[in-house]
PyMOL Python script that loads the backbone (N, CA, C, O; Angstrom):
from pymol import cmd

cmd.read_pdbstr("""\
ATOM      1  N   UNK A   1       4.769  42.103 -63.117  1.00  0.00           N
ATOM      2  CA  UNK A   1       4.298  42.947 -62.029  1.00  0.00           C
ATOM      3  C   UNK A   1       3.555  44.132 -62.639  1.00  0.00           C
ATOM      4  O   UNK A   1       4.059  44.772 -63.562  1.00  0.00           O
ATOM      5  N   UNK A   2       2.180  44.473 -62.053  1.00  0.00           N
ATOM      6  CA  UNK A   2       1.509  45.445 -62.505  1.00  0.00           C
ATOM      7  C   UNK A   2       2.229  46.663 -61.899  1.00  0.00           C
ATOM      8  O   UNK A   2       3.264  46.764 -61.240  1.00  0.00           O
ATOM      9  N   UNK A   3       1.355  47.522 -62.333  1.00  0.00           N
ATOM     10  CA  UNK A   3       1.382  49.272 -61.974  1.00  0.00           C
ATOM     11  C   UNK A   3       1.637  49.488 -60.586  1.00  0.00           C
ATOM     12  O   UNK A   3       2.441  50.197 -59.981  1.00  0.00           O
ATOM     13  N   UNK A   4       0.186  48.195 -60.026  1.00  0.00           N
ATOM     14  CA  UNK A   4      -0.307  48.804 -59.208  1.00  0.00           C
ATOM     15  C   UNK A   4       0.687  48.006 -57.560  1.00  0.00           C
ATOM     16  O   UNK A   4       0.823  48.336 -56.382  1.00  0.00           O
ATOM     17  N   UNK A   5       1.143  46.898 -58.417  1.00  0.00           N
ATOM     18  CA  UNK A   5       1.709  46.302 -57.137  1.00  0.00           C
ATOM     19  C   UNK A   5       3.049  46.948 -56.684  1.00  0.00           C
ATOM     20  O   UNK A   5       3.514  46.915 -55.545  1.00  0.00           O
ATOM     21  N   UNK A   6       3.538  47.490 -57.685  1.00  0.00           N
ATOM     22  CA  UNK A   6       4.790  48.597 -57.677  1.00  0.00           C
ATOM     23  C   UNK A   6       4.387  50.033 -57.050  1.00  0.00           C
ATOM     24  O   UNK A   6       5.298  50.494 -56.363  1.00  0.00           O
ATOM     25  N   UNK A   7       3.560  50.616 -57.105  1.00  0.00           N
ATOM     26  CA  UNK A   7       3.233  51.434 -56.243  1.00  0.00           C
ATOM     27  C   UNK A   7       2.771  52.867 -57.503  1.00  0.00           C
ATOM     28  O   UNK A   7       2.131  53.896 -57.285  1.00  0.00           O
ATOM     29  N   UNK A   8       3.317  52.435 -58.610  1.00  0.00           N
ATOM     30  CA  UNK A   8       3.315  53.242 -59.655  1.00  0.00           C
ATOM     31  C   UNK A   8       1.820  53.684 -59.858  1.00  0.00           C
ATOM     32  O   UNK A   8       1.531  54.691 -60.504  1.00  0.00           O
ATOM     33  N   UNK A   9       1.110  53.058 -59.405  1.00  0.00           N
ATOM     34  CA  UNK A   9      -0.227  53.289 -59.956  1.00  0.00           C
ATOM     35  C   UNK A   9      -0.743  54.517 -59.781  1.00  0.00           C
ATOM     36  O   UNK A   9      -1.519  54.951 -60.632  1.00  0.00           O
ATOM     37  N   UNK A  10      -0.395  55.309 -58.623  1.00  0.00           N
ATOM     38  CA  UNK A  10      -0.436  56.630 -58.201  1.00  0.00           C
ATOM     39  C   UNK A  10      -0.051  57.741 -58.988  1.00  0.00           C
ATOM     40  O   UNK A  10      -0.307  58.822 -58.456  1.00  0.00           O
ATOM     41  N   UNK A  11       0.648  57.807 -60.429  1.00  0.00           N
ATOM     42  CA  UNK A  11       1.042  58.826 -60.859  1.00  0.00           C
ATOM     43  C   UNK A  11       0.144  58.486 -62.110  1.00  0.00           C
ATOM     44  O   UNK A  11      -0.336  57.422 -62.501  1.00  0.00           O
ATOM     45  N   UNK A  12       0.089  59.789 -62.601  1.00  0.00           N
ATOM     46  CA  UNK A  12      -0.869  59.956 -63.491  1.00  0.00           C
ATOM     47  C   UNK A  12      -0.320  61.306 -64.423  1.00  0.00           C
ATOM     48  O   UNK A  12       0.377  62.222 -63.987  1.00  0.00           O
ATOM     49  N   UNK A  13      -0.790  61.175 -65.701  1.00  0.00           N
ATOM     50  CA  UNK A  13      -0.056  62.234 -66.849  1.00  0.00           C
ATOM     51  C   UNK A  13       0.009  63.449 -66.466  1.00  0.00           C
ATOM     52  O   UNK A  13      -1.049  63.976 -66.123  1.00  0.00           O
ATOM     53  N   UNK A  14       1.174  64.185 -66.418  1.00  0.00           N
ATOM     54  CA  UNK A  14       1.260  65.707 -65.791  1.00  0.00           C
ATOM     55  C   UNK A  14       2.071  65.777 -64.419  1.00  0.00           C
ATOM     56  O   UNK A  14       2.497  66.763 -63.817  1.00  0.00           O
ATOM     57  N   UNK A  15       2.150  64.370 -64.104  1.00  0.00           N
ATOM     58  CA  UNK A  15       3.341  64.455 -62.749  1.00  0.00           C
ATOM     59  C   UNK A  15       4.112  65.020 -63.049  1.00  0.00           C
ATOM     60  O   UNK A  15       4.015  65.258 -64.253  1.00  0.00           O
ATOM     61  N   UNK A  16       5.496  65.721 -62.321  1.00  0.00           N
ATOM     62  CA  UNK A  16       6.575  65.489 -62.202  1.00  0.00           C
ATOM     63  C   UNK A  16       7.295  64.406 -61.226  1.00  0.00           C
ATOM     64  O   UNK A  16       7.119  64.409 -60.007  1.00  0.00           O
ATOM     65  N   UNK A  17       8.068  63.544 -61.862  1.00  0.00           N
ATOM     66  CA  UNK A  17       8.672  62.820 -61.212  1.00  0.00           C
ATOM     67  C   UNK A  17      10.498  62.883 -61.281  1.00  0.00           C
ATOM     68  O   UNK A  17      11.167  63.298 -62.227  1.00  0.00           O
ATOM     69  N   UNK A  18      10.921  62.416 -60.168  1.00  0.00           N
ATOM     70  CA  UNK A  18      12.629  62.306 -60.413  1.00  0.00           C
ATOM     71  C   UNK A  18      13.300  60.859 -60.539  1.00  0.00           C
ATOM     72  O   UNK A  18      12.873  59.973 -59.799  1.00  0.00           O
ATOM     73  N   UNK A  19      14.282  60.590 -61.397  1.00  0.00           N
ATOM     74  CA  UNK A  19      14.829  59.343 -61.511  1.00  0.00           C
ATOM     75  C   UNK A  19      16.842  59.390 -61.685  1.00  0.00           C
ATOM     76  O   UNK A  19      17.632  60.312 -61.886  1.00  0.00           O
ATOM     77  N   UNK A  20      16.958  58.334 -61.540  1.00  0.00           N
ATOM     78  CA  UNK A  20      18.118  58.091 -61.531  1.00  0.00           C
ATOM     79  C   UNK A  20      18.461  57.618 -62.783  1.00  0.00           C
ATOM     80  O   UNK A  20      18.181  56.454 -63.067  1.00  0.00           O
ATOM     81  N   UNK A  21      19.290  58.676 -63.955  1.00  0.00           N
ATOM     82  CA  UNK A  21      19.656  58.642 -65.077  1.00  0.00           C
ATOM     83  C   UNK A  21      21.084  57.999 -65.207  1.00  0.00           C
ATOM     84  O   UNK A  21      21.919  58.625 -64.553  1.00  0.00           O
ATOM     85  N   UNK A  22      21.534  57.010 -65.820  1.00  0.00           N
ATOM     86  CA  UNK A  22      22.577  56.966 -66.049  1.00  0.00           C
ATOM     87  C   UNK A  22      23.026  57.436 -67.500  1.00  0.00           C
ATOM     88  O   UNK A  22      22.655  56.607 -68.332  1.00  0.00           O
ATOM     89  N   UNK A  23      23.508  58.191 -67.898  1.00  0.00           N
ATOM     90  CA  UNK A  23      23.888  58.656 -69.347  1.00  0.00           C
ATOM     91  C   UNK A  23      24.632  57.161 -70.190  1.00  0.00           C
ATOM     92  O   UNK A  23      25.769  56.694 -70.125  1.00  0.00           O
ATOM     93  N   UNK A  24      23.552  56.780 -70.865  1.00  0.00           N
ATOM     94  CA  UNK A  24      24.070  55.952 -71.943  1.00  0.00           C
ATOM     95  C   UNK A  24      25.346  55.770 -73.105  1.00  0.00           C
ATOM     96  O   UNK A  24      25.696  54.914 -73.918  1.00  0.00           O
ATOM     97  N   UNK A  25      25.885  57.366 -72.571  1.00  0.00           N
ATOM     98  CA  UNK A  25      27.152  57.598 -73.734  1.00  0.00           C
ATOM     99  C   UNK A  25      28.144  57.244 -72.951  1.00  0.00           C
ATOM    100  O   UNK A  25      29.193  57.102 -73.579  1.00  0.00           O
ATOM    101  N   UNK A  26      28.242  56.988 -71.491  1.00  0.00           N
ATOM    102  CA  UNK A  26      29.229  57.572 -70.677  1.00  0.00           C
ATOM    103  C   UNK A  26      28.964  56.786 -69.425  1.00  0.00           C
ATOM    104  O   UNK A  26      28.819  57.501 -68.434  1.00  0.00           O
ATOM    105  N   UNK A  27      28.869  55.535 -69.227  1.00  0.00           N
ATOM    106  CA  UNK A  27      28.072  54.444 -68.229  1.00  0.00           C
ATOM    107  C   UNK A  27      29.140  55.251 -66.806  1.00  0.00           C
ATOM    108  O   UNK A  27      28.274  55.319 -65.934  1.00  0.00           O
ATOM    109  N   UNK A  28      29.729  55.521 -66.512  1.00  0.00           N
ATOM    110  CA  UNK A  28      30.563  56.001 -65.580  1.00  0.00           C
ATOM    111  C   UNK A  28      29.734  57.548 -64.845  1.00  0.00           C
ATOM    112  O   UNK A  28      29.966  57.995 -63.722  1.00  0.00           O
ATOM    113  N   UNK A  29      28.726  58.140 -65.898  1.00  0.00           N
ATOM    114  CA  UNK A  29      28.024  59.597 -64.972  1.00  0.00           C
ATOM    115  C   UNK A  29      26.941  59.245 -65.381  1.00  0.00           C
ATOM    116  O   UNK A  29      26.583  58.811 -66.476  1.00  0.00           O
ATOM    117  N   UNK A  30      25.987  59.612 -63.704  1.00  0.00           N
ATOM    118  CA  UNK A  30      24.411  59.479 -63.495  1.00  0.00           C
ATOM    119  C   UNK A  30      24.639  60.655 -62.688  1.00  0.00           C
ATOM    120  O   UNK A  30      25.584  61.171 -62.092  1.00  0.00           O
ATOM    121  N   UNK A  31      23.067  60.948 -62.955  1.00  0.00           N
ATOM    122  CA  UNK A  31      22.953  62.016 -61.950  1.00  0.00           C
ATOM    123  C   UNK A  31      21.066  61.819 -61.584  1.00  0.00           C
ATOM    124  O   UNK A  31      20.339  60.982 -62.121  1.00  0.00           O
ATOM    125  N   UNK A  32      20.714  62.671 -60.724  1.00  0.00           N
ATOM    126  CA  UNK A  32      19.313  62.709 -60.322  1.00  0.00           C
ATOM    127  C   UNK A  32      18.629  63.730 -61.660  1.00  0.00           C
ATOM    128  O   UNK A  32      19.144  64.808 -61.958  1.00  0.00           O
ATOM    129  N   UNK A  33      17.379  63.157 -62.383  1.00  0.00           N
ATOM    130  CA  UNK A  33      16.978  64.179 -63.011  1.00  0.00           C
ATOM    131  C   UNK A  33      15.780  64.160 -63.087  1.00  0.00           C
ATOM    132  O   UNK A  33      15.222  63.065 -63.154  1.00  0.00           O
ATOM    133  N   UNK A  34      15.206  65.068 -63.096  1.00  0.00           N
ATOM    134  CA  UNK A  34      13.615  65.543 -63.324  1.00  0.00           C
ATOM    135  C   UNK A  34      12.807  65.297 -64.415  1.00  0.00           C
ATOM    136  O   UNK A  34      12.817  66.096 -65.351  1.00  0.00           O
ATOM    137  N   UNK A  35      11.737  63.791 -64.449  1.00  0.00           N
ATOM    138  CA  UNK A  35      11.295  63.820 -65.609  1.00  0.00           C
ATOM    139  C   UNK A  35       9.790  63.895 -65.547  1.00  0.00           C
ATOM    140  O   UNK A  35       9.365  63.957 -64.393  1.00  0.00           O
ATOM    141  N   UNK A  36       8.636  63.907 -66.746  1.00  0.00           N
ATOM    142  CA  UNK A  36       7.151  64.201 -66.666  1.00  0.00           C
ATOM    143  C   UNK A  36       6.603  62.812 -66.879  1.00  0.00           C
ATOM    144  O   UNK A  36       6.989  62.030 -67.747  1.00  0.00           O
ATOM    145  N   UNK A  37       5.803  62.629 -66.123  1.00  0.00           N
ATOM    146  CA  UNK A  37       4.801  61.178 -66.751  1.00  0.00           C
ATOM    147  C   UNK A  37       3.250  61.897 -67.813  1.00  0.00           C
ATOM    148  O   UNK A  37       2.339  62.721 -67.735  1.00  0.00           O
ATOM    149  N   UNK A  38       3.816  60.909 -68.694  1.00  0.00           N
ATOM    150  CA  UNK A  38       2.664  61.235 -69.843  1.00  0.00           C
ATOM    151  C   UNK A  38       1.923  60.187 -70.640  1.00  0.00           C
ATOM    152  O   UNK A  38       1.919  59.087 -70.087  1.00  0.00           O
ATOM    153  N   UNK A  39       1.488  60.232 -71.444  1.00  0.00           N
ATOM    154  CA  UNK A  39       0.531  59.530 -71.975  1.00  0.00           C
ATOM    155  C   UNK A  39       1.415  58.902 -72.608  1.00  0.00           C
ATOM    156  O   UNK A  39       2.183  59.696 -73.152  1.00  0.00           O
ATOM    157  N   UNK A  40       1.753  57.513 -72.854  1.00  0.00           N
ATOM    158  CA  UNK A  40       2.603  57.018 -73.948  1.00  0.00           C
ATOM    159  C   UNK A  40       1.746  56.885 -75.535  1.00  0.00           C
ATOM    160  O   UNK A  40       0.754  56.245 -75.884  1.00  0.00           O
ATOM    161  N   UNK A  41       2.870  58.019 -76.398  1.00  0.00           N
ATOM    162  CA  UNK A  41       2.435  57.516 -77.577  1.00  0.00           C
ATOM    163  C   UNK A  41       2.056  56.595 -78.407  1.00  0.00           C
ATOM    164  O   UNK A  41       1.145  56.413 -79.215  1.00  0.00           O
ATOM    165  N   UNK A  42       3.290  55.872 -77.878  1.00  0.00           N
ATOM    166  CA  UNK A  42       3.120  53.962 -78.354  1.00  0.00           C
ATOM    167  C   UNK A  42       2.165  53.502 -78.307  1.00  0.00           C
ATOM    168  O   UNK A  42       1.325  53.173 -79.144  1.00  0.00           O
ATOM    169  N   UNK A  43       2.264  53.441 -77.054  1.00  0.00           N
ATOM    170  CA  UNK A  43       0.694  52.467 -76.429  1.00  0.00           C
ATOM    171  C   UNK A  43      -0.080  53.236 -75.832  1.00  0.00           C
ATOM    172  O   UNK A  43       0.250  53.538 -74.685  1.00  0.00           O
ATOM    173  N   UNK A  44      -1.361  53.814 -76.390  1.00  0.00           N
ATOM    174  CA  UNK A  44      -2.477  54.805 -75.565  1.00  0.00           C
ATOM    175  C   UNK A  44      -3.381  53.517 -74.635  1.00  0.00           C
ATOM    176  O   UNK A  44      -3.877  52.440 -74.964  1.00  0.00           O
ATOM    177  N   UNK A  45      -3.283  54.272 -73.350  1.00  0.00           N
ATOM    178  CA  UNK A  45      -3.331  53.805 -72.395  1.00  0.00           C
ATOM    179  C   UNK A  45      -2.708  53.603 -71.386  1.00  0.00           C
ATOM    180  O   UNK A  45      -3.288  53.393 -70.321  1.00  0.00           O
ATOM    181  N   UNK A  46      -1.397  53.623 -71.498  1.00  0.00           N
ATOM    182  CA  UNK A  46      -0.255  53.949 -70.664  1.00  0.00           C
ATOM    183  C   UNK A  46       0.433  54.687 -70.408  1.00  0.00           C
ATOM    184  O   UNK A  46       1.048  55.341 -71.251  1.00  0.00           O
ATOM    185  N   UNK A  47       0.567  54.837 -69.054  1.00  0.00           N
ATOM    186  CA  UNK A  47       2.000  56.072 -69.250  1.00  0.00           C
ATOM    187  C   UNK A  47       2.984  55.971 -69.400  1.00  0.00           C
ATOM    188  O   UNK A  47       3.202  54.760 -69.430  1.00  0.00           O
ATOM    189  N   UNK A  48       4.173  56.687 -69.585  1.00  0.00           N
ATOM    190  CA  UNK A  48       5.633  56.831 -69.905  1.00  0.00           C
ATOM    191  C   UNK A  48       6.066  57.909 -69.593  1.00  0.00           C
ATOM    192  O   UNK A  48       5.559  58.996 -69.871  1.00  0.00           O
ATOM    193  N   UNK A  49       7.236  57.672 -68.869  1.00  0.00           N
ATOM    194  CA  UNK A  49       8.478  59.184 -68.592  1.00  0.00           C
ATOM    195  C   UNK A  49       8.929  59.555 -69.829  1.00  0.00           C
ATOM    196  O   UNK A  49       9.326  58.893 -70.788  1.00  0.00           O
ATOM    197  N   UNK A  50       8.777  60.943 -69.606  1.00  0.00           N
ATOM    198  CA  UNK A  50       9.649  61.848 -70.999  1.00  0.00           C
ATOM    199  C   UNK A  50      10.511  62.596 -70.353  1.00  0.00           C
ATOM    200  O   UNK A  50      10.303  63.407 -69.451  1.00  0.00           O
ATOM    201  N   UNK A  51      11.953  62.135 -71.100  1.00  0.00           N
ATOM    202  CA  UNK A  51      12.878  62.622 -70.688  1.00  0.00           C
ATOM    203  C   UNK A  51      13.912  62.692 -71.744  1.00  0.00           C
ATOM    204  O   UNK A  51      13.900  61.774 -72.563  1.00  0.00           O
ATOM    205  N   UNK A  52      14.792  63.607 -71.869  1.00  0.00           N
ATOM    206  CA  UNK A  52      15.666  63.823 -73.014  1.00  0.00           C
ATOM    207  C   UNK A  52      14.998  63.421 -73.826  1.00  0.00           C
ATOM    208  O   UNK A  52      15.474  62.456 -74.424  1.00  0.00           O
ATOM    209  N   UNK A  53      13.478  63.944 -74.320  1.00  0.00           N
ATOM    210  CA  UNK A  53      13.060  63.853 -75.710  1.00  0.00           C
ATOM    211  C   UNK A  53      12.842  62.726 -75.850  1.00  0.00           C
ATOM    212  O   UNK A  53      12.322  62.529 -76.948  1.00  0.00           O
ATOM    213  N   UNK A  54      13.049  61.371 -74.972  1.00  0.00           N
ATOM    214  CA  UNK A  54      12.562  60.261 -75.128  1.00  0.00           C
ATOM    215  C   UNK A  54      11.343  59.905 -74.146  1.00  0.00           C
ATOM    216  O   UNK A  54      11.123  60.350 -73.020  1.00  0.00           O
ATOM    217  N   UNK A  55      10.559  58.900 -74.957  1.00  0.00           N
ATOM    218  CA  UNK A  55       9.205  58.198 -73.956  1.00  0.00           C
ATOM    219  C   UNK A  55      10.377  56.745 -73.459  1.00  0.00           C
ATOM    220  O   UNK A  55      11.317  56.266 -74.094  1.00  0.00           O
ATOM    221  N   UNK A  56       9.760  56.329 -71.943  1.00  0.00           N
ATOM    222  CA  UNK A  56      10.284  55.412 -71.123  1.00  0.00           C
ATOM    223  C   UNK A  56       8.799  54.819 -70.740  1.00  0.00           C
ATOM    224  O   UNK A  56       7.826  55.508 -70.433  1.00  0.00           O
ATOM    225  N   UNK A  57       8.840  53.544 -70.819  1.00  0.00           N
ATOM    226  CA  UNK A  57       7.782  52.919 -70.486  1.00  0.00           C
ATOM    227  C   UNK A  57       7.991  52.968 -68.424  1.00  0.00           C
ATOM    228  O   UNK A  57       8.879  52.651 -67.633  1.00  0.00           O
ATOM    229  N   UNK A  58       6.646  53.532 -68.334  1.00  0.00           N
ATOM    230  CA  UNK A  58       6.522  53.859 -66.893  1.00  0.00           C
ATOM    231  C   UNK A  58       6.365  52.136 -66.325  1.00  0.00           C
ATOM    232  O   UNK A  58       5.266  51.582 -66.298  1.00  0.00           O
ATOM    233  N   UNK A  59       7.327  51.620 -66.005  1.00  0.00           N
ATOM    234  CA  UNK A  59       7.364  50.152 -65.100  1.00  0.00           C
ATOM    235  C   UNK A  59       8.184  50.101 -63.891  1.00  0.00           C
ATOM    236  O   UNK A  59       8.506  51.098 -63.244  1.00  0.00           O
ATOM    237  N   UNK A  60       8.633  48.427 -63.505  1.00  0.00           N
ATOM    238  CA  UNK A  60       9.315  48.239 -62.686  1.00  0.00           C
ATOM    239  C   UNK A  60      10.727  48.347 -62.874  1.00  0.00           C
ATOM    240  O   UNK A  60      11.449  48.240 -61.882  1.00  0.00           O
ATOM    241  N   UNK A  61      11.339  48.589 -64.253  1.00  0.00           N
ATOM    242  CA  UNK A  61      12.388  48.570 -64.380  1.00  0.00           C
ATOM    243  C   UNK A  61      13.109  49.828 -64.031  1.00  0.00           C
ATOM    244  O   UNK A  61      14.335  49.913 -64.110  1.00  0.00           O
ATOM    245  N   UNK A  62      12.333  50.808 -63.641  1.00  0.00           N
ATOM    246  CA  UNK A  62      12.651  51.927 -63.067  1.00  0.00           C
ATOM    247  C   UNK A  62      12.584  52.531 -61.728  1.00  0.00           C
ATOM    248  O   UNK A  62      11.436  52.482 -61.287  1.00  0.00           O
ATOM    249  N   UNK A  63      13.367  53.044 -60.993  1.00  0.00           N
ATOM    250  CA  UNK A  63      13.152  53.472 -59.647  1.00  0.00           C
ATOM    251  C   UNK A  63      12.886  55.166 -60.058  1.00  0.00           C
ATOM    252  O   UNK A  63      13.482  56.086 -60.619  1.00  0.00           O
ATOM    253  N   UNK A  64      11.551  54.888 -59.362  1.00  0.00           N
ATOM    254  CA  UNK A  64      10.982  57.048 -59.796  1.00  0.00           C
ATOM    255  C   UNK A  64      10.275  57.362 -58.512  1.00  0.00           C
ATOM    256  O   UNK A  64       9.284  56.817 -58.025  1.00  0.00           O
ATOM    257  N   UNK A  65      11.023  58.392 -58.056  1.00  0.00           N
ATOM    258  CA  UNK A  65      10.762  58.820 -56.802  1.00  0.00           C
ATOM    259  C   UNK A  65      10.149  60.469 -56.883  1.00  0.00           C
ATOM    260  O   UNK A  65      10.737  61.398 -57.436  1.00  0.00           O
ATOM    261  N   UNK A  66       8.826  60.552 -56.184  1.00  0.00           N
ATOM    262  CA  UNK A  66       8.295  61.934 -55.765  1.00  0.00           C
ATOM    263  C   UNK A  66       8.874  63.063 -55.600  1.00  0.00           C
ATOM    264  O   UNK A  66       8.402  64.134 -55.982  1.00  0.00           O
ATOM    265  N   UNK A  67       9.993  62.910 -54.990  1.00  0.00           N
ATOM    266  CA  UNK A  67      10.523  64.211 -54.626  1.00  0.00           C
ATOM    267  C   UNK A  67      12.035  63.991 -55.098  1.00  0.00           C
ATOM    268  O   UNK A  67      12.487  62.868 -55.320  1.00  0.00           O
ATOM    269  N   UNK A  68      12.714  65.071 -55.219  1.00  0.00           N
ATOM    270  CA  UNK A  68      14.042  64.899 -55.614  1.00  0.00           C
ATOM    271  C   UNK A  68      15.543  64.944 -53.874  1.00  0.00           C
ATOM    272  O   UNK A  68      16.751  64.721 -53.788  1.00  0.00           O
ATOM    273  N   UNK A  69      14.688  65.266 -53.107  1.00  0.00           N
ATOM    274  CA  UNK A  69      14.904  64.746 -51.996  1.00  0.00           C
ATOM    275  C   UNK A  69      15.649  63.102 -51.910  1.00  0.00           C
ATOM    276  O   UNK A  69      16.760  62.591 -51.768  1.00  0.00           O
ATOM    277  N   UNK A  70      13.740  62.580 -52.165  1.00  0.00           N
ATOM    278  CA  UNK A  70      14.299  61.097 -51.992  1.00  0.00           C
ATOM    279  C   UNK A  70      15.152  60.511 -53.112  1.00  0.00           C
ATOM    280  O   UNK A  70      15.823  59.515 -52.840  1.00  0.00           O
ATOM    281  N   UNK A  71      15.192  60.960 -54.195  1.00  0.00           N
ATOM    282  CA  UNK A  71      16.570  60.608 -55.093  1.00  0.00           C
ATOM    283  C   UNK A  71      17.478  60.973 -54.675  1.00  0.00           C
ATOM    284  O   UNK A  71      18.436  60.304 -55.064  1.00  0.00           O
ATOM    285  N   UNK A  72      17.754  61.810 -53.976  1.00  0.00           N
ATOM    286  CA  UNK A  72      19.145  62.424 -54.263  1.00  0.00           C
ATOM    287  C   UNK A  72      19.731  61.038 -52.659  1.00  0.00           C
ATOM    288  O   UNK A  72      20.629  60.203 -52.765  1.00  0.00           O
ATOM    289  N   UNK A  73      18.960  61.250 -51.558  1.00  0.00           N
ATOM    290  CA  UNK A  73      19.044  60.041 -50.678  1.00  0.00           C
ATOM    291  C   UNK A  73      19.600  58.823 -51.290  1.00  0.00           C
ATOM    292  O   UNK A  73      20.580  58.176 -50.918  1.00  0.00           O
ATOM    293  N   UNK A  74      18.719  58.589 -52.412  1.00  0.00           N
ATOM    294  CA  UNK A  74      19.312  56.944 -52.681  1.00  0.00           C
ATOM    295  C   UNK A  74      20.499  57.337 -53.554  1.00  0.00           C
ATOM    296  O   UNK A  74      21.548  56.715 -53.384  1.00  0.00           O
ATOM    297  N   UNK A  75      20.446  58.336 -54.500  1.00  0.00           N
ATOM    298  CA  UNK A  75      21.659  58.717 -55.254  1.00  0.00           C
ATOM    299  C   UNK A  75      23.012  58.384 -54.486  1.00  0.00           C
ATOM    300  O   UNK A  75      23.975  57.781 -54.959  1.00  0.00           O
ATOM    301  N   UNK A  76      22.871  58.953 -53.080  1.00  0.00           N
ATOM    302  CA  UNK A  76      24.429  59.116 -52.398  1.00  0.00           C
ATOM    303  C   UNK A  76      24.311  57.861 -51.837  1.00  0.00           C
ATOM    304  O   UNK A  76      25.303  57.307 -51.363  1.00  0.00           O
ATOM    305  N   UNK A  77      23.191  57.329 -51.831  1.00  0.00           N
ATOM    306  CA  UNK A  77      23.369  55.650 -50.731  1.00  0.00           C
ATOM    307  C   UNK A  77      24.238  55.044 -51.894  1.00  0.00           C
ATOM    308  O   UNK A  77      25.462  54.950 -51.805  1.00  0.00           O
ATOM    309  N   UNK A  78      23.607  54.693 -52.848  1.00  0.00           N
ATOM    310  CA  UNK A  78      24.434  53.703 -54.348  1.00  0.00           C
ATOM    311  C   UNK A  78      25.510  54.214 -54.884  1.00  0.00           C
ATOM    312  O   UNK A  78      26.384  53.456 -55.305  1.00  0.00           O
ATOM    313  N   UNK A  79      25.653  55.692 -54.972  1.00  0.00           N
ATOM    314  CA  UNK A  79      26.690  56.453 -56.019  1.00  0.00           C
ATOM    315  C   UNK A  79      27.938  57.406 -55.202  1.00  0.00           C
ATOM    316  O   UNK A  79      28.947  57.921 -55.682  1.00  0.00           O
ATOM    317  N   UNK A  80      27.333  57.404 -53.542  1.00  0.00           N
ATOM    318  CA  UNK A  80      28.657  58.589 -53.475  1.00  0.00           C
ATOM    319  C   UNK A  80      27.661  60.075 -53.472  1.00  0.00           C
ATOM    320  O   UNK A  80      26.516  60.465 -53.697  1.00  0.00           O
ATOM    321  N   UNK A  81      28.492  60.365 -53.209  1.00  0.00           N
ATOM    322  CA  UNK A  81      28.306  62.221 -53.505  1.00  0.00           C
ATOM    323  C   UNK A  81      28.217  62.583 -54.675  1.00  0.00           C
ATOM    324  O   UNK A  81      29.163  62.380 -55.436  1.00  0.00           O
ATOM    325  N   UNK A  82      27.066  63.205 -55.107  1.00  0.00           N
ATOM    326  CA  UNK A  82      26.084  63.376 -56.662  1.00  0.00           C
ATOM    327  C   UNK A  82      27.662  64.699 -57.382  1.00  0.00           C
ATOM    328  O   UNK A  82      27.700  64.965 -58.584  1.00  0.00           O
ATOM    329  N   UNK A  83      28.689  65.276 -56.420  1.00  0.00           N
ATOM    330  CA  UNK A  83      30.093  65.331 -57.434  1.00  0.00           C
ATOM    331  C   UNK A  83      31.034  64.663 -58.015  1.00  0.00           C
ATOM    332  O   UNK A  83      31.822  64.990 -58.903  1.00  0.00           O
ATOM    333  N   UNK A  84      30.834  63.342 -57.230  1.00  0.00           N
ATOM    334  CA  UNK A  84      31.709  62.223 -57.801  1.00  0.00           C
ATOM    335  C   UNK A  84      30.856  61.626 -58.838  1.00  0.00           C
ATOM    336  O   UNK A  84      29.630  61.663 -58.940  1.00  0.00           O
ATOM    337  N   UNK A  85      32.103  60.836 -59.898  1.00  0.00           N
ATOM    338  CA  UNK A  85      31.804  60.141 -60.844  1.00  0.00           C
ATOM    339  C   UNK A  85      31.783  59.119 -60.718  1.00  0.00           C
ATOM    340  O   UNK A  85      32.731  58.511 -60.220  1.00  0.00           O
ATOM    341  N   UNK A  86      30.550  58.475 -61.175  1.00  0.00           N
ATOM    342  CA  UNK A  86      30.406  56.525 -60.411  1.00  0.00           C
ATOM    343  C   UNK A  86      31.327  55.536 -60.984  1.00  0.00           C
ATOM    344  O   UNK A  86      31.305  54.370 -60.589  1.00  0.00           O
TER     345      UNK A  86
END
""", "prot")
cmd.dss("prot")
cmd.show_as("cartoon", "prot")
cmd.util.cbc("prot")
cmd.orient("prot")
């Protein structure tokens, strides 16, 4: 699936975008967090989320939402109340 059929195609380097992090140390806490779309180093030509100092290849394997609004919406639809631990 491209960019564009995902809807992704719309963001461009310098966004801010929000996503649903699950902390890799600790599979039990996610929270909503604020990350930038940028130029991926890797591959010039593409973008990628930077977040905790890491590049994320900007795809489908990610749900990245405009506003932190609409995360926090799906946050409590899947997770509960963003105080509870998943």
């Amino acid at each position: 699936m491209d960019l564009n059929e995902q809807g992704l195609a719309q963001y461009q380097a310098g966004d801010v975008v929000y996503v649903i992090y699950r902390n890799p140390h600790t599979q039990n806490v996610a929270n909503v967090q604020e990350a930038a779309v940028v130029n991926n180093p890797d591959n010039p030509g593409e973008l990628a989320l930077f977040l905790y100092e890491t590049y994320y290849p900007l795809n489908d394997q990610l749900a990245v939402y405009q506003s932190e609004n609409e995360a926090m919406e799906d946050f409590q639809f899947y997770f509960g109340s963003p105080d509870m631990e998943v």
